[in-house]
C-alpha positions in Angstrom: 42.2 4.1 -6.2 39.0 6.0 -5.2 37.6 5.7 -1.8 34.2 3.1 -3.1 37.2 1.2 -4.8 39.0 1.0 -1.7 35.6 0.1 0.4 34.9 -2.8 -2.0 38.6 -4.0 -1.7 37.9 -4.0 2.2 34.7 -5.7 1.9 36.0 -8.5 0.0 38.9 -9.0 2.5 37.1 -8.6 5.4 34.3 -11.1 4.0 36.9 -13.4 3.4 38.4 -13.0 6.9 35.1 -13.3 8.6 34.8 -17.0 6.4 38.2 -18.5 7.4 37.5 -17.4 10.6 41.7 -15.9 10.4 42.9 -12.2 10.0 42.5 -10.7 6.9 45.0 -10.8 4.2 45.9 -6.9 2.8 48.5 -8.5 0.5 47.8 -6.9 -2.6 45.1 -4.2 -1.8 45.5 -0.9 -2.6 47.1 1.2 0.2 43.5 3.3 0.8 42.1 -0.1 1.3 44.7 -1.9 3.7 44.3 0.9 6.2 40.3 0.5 5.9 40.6 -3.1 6.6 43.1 -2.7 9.2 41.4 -0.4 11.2 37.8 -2.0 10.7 39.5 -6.2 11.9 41.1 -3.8 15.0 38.4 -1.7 15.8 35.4 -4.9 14.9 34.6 -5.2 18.7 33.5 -2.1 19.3 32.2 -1.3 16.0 29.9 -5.0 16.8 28.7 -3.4 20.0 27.8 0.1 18.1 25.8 -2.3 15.8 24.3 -4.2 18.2 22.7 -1.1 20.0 21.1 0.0 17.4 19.9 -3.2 15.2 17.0 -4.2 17.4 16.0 -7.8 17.1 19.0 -9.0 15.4 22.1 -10.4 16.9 25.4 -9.0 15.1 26.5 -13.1 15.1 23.8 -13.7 13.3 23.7 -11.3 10.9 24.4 -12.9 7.2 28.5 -12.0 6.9 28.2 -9.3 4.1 25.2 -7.3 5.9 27.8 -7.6 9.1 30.8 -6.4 7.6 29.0 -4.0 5.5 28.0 -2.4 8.6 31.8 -2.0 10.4 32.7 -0.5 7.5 30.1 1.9 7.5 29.9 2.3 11.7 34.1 2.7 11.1 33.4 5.7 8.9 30.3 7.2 10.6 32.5 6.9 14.0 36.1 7.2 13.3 37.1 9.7 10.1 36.2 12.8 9.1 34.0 11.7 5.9 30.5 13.5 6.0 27.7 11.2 7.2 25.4 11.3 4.2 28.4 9.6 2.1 29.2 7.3 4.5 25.5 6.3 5.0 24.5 6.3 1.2 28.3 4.5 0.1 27.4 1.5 2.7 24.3 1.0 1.6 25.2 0.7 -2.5 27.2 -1.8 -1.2 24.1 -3.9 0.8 22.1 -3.1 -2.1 25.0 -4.3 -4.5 26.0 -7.4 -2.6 23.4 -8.3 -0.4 19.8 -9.5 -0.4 16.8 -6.9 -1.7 16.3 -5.8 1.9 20.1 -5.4 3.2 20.3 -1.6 2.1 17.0 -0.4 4.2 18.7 -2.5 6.8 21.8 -0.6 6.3 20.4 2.4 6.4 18.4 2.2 9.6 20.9 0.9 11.1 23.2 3.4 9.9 20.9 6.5 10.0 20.0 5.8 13.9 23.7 5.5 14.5 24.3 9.1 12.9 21.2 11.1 14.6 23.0 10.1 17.8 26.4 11.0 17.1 24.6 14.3 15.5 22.6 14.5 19.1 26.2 14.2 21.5 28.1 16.3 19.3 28.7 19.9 20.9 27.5 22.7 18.9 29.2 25.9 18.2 
């Protein structure tokens, strides 16, 4: 399964999660995509927070569920792996733009794209 496979696997069971308010179910997904939803449900607290810094004026709560978990998948890959930013950045917002309302993927992006020139800013150079 390729990795945008795996992502939309994740968002689907992490939507659904978010919905029945339970853990998510990874019966059935794809191995690339269990681990992605794993890590995104155990990391979600911190990856909120990371959100919540940077999306000024909106609460993460209150955030419609696909723009939310959109973004954890995209903070979790910006954050936590080794996948270069622009395809993290430009893969979570085909899936706004795909899934979401007409304005979810600029959303995505800023949020996204502040959330990158920071971790670009702290990282040491060479």
């Amino acid at each position: 399964m390729t990795r945008p496979e795996a992502r939309e696997e994740a968002l689907a069971a992490l939507y659904a999660a978010e919905a029945t308010a339970g853990p998510p179910d990874i019966d059935g997904l794809s191995a690339r995509g269990a681990r992605l939803v794993t890590a995104v449900w155990q990391r979600r607290a911190d990856l909120d927070a990371a959100i919540a810094a940077r999306a000024h004026g909106w609460r993460v709560e209150r955030m419609p569920t696909v723009d939310r978990t959109i973004l954890r998948i995209g903070a979790y890959e910006l954050l936590e792996t080794d996948l270069p930013v622009g395809i993290a950045v430009s893969e979570a917002v085909e899936l706004a733009k795909r899934y979401s309302t007409a304005r979810s993927g600029a959303f995505v992006n800023g949020v996204l794209g502040t959330m990158a020139r920071e971790a670009a800013e702290t990282r040491p150079t060479t």
